[in-house]
N, C-alpha and C positions, 0 to 999 in steps of 0.2 A: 577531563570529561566527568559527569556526574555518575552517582551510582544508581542501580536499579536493582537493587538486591530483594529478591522476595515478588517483583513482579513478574504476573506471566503474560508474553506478548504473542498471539499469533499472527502470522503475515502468510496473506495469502499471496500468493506468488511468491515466495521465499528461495524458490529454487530458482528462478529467473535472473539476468542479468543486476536489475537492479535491485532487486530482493535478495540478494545473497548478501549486498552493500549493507542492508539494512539490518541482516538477519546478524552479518558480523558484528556491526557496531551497538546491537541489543546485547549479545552474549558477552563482549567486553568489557558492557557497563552490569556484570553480572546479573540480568535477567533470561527467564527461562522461557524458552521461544520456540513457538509451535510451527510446525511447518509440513504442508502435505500438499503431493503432488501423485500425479498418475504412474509416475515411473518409478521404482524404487532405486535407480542406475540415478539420476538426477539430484535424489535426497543424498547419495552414496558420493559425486562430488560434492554438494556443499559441505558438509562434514567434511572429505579430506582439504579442502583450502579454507578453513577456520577455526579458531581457537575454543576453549569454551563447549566445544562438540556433548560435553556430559550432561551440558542443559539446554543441548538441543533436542525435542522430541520431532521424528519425521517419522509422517504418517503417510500410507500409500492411499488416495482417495480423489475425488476429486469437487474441490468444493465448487465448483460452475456446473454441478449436476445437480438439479433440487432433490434427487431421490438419493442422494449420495452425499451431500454435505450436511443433513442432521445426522448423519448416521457417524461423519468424522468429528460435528462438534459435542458429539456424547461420546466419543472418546477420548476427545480435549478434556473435557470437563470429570471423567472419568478417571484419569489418569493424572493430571495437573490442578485441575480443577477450574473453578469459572474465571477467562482471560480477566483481566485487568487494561486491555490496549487491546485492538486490532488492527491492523493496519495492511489496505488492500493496494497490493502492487500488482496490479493485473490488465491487461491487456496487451495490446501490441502494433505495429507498424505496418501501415500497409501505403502503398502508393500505383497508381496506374493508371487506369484513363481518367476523362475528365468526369467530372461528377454525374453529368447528365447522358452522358455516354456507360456509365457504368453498369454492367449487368446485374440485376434484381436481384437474382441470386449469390454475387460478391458484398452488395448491399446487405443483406439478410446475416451473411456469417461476419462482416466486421463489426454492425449493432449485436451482433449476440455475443463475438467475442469481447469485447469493448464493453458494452454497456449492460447490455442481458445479465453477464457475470457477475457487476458490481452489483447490481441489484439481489443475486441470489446470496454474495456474502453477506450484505447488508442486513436482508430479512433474517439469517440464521444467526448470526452472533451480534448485532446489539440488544436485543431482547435479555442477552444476557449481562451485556455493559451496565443497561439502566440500574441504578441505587447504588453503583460499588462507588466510594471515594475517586477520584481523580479519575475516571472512566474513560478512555479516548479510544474515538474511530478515526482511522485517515485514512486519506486516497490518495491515492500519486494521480496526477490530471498533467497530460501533455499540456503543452502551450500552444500548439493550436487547437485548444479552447478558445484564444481571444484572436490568435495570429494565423489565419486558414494558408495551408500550404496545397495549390496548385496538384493535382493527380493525388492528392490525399484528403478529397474532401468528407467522405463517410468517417477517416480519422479526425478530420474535425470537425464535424457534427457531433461524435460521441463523446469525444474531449469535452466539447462544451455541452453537453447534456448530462456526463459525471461532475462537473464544475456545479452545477447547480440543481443535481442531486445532494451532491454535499451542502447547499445555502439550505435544502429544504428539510434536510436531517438534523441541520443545525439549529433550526428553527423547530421543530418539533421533540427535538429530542434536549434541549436543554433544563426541561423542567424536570427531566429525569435525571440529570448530574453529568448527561454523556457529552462532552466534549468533541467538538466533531473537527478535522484538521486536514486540509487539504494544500498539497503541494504541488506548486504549478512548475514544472521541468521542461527546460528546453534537451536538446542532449546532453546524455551524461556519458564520461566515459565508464566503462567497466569493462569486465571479464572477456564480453564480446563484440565491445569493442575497446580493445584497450589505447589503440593511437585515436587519438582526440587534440584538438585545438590547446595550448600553451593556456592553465588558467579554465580549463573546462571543469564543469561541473564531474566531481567521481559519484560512485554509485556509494561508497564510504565516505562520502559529503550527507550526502543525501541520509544515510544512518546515524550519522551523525547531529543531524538537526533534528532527527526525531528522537534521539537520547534526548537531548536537550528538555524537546517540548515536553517528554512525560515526565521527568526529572521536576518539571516546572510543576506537572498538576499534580505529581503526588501528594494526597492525603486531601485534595479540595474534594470538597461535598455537591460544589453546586460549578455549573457551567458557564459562560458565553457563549453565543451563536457561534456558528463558523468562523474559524479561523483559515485564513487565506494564505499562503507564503507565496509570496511569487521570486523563485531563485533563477535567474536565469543563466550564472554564473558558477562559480566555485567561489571566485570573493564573496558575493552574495551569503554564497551556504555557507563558507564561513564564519560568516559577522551573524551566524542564523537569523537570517532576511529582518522583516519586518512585516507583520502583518498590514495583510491590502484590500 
């Protein structure tokens, strides 16, 4: 794996399933990795199941609150100083009735967990991405973005409304040098789910192809639109996909 010595990466959702994958495989390519969540019991496991823990900063905060996540990225910036990579692993699974059966109010909490959230990382830490050398924002975007799963249709609505939130960051924010990266996942296995299909995608797959891709933009000045990974696999993330 390549190094990362000297960059600082925050990951939102870090404490998460599949954030923990990615937050390991940052720290093992020696970058320093920012990570806040609401519980401090939460930051207290990831720390004990990985290596590298002395360049992990966990903060207790919560960046899906707008009155609460300028207040943890001035203490990133504070304390480590302005990221270099962000990278937003956040939302979650939901499934149940059918879509037009669905109550209003289940509607409402999975676009705001889902989508609302991506949008308040977004505003608060690329403004600080723009002008730094190799600068990348990414999202992890389920894959029913393109492949709608039955009793999960609010999860794929927002899937495919972060999918192209990312085309539209990419597209606006390239003249600023921010690289924008998004990764399209089917299941991965990890922590919480650790039996998985023969050949499935890990959540240290997945960290592992985003070592890769900053490893790739360190020290570039200037951008590309979106990049796209569609891994639907573990071979996939292996061979780190190919842009789609």
């Amino acid at each position: 794996m390549p190094t990362l010595d000297r960059l600082v990466a925050v990951v939102a959702g870090g404490a998460g399933a599949v954030g923990g994958g990615i937050v390991a495989a940052l720290l093992d390519a020696g970058a320093t990795v920012v990570v806040a969540s609401r519980e401090e019991s939460r930051l207290d496991v990831l720390r004990d199941g990985i290596g590298g823990a002395d360049r992990l900063l966990g903060l207790v905060g919560d960046v899906a609150d707008p009155g609460d996540a300028p207040r943890v990225r001035d203490e990133v910036v504070g304390t480590v100083g302005p990221p270099d990579a962000v990278i937003a692993a956040i939302g979650g699974w939901s499934s149940g009735p059918q879509l037009a059966d669905l109550p209003i109010a289940d509607w409402d909490a999975i676009l705001a967990r889902n989508l609302r959230t991506h949008q308040v990382v977004a505003s608060t830490y690329i403004p600080l991405l723009r002008g730094r050398p190799g600068a990348t924002y990414g999202v992890i975007v389920g894959d029913t973005a393109t492949a709608p799963v039955a009793g999960a249709g609010a999860v794929s609505v927002t899937a495919a409304a972060e999918l192209m939130a990312a085309r539209a960051l990419g597209l606006e924010e390239h003249e600023a040098g921010v690289q924008v990266l998004a990764l399209v996942l089917g299941p991965v296995a990890s922590r919480s789910r650790p039996a998985g299909k023969e050949g499935m995608l890990t959540a240290r797959d997945v960290g592992e192809v985003v070592v890769r891709r900053l490893a790739a933009r360190r020290g570039e000045s200037t951008a590309g639109l979106t990049q796209i990974l569609d891994l639907p696999d573990g071979a996939a993330a292996r061979r780190d996909g190919s842009a789609s």
